[in-house]
C-alpha positions in Angstrom: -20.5 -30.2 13.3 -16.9 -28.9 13.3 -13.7 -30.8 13.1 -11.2 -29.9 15.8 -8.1 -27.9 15.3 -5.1 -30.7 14.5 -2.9 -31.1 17.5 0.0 -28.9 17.7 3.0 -29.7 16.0 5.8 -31.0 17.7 9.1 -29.4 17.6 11.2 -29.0 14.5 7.7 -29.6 12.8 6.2 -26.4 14.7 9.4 -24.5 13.4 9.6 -25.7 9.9 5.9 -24.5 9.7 6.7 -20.7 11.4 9.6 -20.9 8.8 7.2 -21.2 5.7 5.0 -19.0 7.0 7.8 -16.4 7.8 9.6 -16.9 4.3 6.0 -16.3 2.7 5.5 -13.2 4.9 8.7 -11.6 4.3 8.4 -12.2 0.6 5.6 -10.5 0.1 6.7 -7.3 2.1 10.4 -7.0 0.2 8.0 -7.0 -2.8 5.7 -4.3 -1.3 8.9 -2.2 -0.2 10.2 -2.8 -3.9 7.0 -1.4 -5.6 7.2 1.4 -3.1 10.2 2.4 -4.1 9.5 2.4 -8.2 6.2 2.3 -8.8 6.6 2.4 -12.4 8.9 -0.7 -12.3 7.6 -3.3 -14.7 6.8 -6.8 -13.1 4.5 -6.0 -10.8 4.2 -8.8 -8.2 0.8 -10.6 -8.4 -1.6 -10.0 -5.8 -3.5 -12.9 -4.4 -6.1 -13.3 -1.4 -4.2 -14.0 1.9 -5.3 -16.7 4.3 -4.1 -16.5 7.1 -1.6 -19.1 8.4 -2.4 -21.7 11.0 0.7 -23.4 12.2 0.0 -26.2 15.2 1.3 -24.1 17.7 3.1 -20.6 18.7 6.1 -19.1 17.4 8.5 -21.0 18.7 11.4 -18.7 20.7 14.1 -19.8 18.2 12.3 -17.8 15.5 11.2 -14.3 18.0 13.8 -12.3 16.7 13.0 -13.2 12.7 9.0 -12.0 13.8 10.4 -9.1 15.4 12.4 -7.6 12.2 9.4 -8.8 10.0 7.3 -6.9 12.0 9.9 -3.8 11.6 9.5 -4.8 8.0 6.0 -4.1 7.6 6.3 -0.9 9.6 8.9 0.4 7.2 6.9 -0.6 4.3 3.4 0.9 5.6 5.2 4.2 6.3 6.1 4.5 2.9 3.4 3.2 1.4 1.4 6.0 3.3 4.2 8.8 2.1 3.7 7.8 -1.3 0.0 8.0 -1.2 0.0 11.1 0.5 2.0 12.6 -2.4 -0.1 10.8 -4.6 -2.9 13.1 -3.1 -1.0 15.9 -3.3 -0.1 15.6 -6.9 -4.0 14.9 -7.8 -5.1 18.2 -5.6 -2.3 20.3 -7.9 -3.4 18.9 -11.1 -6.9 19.6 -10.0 -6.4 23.8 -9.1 -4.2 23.8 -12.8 -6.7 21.5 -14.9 -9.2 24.2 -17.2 -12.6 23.5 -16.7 -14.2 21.3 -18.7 -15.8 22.8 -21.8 -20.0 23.4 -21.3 -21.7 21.8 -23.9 -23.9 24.3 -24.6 -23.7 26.1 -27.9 -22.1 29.2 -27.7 -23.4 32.2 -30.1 -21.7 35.6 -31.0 -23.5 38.4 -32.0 -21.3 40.0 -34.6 -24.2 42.2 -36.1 -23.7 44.9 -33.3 
């Protein structure tokens, strides 16, 4: 038997809510652009699983146009992210054509009676 969803919140609750949520969200992807842009910064943030929120209610209209800039945000973030990783691939596929080939095992034998 499930329990049903809690009623929605009421006003300035429903916003305080979005607001937490929002502060969290935009946290973590200011810490995603940062890493992007040094990867070899020390203090990496720590990752955690995400659970997704579950305010009572929708976003309330007061807080539209902060969703709308996270969401430009994230964008900006993935697109680097992918840039990044794409060099990453590029770097890996030149190191692989300049790498010598590992060394065979095998004994090697010179004939130097000839």
């Amino acid at each position: 038997m499930t329990t049903p969803p809690p009623p929605p919140a009421a006003g300035d609750e429903l916003v305080a809510e979005w607001e937490e949520v929002l502060d969290v969200l935009e946290r973590d992807a200011r810490a995603a652009a940062e890493l992007a842009g040094d990867p070899s910064r020390d203090g990496a943030p720590s990752l955690t699983a995400w659970t997704p929120p579950a305010p009572g209610g929708p976003v309330p209209d007061a807080l539209v146009d902060r969703v709308r800039e996270l969401l430009q945000l994230q964008a900006s973030v993935r697109a680097e992210l992918e840039g990044a990783m794409g060099e990453n691939r590029g770097s890996l596929a030149d190191l692989a054509r300049t790498a010598s080939p590992a060394r065979s095992r095998a004994a090697a034998y010179v004939d130097v009676s000839a």
